[in-house]
N, C-alpha and C positions, 0 to 999 in steps of 0.2 A: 498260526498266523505269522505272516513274514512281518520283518521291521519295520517296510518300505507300506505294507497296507496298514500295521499301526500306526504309523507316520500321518498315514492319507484318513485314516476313521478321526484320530487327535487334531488334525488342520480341519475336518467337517466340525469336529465340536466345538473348533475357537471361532467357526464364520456363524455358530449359531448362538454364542457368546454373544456378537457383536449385535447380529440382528436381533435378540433380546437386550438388547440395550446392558451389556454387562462382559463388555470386553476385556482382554487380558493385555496386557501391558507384553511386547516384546518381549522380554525379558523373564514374565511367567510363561508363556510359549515356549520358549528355548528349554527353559528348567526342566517343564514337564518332557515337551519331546525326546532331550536326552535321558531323564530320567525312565519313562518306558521303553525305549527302542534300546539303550544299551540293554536295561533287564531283559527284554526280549530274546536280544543276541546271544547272550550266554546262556538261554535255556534252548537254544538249538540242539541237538543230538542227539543220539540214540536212546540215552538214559532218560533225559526230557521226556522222552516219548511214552518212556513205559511209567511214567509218574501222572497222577490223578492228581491235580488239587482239592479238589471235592471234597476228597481222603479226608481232608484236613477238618472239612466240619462237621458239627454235630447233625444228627439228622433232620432238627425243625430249621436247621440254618439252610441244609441243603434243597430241602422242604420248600423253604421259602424262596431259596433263586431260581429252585425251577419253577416255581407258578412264576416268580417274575419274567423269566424267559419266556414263558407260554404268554403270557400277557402284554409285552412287548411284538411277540411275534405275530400275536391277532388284531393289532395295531399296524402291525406295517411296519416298526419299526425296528431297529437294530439295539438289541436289550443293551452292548454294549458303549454306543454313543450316548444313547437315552441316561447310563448310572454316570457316565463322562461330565456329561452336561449338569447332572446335577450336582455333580462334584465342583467342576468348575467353576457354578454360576453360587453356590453355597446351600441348597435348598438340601433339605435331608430327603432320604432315598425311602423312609418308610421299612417294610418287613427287612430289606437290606442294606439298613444303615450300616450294620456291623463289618460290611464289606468294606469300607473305608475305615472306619474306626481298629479295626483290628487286623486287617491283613495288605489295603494298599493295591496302589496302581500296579505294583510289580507282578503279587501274584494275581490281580485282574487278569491282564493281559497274559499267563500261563493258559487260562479254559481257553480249550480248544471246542469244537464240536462236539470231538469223539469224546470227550472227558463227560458232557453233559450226557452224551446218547448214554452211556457207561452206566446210570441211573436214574434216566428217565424212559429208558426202552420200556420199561415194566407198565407204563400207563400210556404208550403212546404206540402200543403193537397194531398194524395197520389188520383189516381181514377183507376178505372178497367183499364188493357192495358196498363201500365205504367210498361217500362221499369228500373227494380232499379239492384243494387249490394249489396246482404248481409253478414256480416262479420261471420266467422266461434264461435265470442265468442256468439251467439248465441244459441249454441246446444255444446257447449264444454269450458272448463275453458282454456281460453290464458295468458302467461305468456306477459304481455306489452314487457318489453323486451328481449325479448326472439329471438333468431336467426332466426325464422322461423317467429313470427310475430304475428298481424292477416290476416286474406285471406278472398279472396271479391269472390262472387260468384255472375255470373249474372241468373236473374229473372224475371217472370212478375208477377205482381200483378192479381190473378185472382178473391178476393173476398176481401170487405171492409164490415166491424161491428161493432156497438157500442155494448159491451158489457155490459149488464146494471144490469147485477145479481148483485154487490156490491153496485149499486148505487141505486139498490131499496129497499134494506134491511137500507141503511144508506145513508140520504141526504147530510153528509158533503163530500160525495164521489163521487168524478168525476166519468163518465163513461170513462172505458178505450176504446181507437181505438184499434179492430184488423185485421190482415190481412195477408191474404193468400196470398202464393207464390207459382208460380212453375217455379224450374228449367227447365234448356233445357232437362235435362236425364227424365223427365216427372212425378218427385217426386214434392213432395206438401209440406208445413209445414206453419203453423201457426205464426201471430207472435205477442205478447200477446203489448200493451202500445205502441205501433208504434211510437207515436206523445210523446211519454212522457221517460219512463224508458228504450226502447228500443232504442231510435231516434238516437243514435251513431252506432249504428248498422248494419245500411246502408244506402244507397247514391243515388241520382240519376244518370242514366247512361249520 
């Protein structure tokens, strides 16, 4: 996640602050926004990349943020503004308190996607016939907050593949998962990292 969209997800969680009647003072604004956007910046680069936070917990911890991700995500909403907001507004987080009590905005904002796919592929393996919902920023640039949203469309899975052109040319490269969909109006489309860069993307029905 760039700095500039932690920046943009931190300004949604202060206007829902406010419209919760539980605003932050200028000045707590600032604090935080510097405080995640620089840790952001310095986890930019190659090494960043090959490091997991997850690593870092134990397994009913890790346990427990991925049903919160799963549960945030059949919600609609963004698991990450969601623990934001509760952070900001004071309320505890439940099975993920310990995310704030022990580890902090910093390494928050380190889970990437791929960090979650990394240990949640194991329960979330798509197969032919499977009924999902895919989100429109897919095939078109969504403004997050934006009035209109993103929008879920339902699907079936008609075709799974490992794609392995990049990962035969170069073996530091994983093969990516792809998979076909088709709508009920009887169109098809592709969809490239399923399990990894796409995996927010869509949902099970």
């Amino acid at each position: 996640m760039t700095p500039a969209k932690i920046a943009a997800l931190l300004k949604q969680a202060f206007v829902n602050c406010a419209n919760a009647g539980q605003p932050l003072t200028p000045e707590q604004e600032r604090i935080l926004l510097e405080a995640v956007v620089t840790g952001s910046t310095s986890l930019e680069g190659s090494e960043a990349a090959t490091i997991n936070p997850l690593d870092e917990l134990t397994p009913e911890q890790r346990q427990a943020l991925l049903n919160y991700v799963e549960e945030q995500e059949q919600q609609g909403r963004s698991w990450k503004i969601a623990l934001l907001n509760d952070w900001l507004e004071g309320r505890p987080s439940g099975a993920v308190q310990f995310i704030r009590d022990q580890y902090g905005l910093t390494w928050l904002e380190q889970i990437q996607p791929i960090h979650l796919s990394a240990y949640a592929e194991g329960g979330l393996k798509l197969k032919v016939g499977d009924r999902i919902e895919v989100c429109n920023a897919l095939w078109e640039w969504v403004q997050e907050d934006s009035p209109t949203g993103r929008e879920w469309f339902p699907c079936t899975v008609v075709s799974i593949r490992d794609n392995q052109s990049l990962s035969e040319t170069d073996s530091n490269i994983p093969a990516e998962t792809c998979c076909t969909v088709r709508f009920d109006s009887g169109d098809e489309y592709e969809i490239q990292g399923i399990y990894s860069w796409n995996r927010y993307n869509w949902r099970f029905i």
